[in-house]
N, C-alpha and C positions, 0 to 999 in steps of 0.2 A: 406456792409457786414451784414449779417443775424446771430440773438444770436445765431444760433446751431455754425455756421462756427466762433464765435468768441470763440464760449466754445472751438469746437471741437479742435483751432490751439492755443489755450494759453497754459501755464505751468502748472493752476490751475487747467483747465477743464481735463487736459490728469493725472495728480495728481490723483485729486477723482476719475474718470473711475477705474485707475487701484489700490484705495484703498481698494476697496474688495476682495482683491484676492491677495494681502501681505500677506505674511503667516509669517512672523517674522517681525512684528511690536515695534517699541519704544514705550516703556510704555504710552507716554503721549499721542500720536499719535492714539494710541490704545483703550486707554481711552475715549480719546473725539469723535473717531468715535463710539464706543457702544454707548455713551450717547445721541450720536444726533441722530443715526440712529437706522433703526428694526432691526440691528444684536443684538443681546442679546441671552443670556442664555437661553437651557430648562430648565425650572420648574423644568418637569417632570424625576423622576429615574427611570431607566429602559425601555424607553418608547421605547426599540427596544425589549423587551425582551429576549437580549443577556443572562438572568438571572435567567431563568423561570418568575415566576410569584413575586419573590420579590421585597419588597417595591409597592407592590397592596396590594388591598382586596377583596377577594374572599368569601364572608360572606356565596357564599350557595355551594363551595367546587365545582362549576359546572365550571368551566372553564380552560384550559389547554394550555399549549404551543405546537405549530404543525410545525416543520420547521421554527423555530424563530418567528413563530405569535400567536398572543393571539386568541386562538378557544373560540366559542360559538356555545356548538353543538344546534340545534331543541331543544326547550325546550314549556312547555307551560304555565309556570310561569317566574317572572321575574325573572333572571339572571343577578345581575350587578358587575362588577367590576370597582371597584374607586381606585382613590388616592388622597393624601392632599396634596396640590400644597399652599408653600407659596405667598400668593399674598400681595398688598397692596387697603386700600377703593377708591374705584368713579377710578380707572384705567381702561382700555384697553388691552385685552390681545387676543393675537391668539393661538386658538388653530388647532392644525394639527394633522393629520392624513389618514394613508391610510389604507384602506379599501376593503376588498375581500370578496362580500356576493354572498352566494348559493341560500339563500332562505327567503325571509320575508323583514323587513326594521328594521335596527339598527338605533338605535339613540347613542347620547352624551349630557348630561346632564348635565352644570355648576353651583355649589353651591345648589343642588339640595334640593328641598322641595316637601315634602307629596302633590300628586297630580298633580304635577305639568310634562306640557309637555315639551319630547327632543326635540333637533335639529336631524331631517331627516340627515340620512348619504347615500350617494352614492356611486355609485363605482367608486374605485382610489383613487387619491388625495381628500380630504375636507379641506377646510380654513375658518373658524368661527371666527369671532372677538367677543368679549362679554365683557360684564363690570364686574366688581366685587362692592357686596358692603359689602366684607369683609374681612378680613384677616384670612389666611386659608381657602383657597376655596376649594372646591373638582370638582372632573373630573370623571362624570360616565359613564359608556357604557352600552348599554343595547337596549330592542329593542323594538318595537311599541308592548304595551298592548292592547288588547287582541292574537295578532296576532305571530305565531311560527313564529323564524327566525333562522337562521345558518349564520354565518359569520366569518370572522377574520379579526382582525386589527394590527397595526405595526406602527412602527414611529411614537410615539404619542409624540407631543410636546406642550408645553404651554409656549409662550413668550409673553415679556411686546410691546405693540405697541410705538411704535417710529414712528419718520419722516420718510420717505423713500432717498434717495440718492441723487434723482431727486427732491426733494423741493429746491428751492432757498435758502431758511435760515439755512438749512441746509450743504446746499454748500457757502455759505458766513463764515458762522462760521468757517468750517474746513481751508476753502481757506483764511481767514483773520490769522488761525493759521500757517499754511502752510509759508503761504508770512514773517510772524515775524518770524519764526524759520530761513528762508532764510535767510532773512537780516542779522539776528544775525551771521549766518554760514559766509556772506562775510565778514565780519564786523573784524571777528578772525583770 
């Protein structure tokens, strides 16, 4: 018998499959899967812009909400809009976001310094992992200097990287909690 077909017919392996997608989880249960794994909290408020534009910054008054997305019309200065994302030092974080550009190339900017180049954004979905090496990071959008862009984004998210599901150690840890909650339950 082959590890998928052992995962796939135990109690443990059909357990974590369907731990993502519990939606009324036991505290503890719930606990320990945020910590092991990349489900974790957005950083970011507002990052769908159900809001307008609050909790951003808008330093040059140039950007707008269109149909729930944050516009950046053609401009030929830069334009950016940030926020302060609490983070923690020497971590791992994903940042998300989707992206509808007309014209030019937007970028996103982490912890941003004088000079310094964005990350290229695409059309769709983007997923950026980046480190921090600070607390209180910020999250710029903006778009290749010297060059006019038009775009809108949506969904902007910043979370801490974790294990993913499928690591072993991950699934040993929860299926090691799993199995002692069990016991316990026949036990009573």
């Amino acid at each position: 018998m082959s590890w998928g077909e052992i995962y796939n017919t135990s109690w443990w392996g059909v357990a974590l499959d369907t731990a993502r997608t519990v939606k009324a989880r036991p505290n503890f249960f719930g606990s320990q899967l945020n910590l092991l794994t990349s489900e974790q909290p957005n950083l970011v408020v507002n990052g769908d812009f159900s809001d307008g534009l609050n909790n951003w910054t808008d330093a040059s008054n140039w950007w707008s909400v269109v149909n729930g997305q944050a516009y950046h019309p053609v401009s030929t200065s830069m334009k950016q809009l940030y926020q302060d994302v609490s983070t923690e030092v020497n971590k791992k974080y994903k940042i998300s976001v989707n992206v509808n550009i007309i014209s030019g190339t937007p970028q996103v900017f982490w912890d941003k310094v004088s000079g310094q180049e964005g990350q290229n954004l695409a059309q769709g979905l983007n997923e950026i992992v980046v480190t921090t090496f600070k607390t209180n990071s910020n999250i710029y959008f903006g778009r290749v200097s010297p060059t006019n862009a038009e775009f809108y984004i949506d969904n902007v998210s910043v979370e801490l990287v974790r294990a993913e599901l499928d690591q072993i150690e991950a699934k040993k840890c929860l299926a090691d909690w799993i199995h002692t909650t069990a016991l316990k339950d026949l036990n009573n």
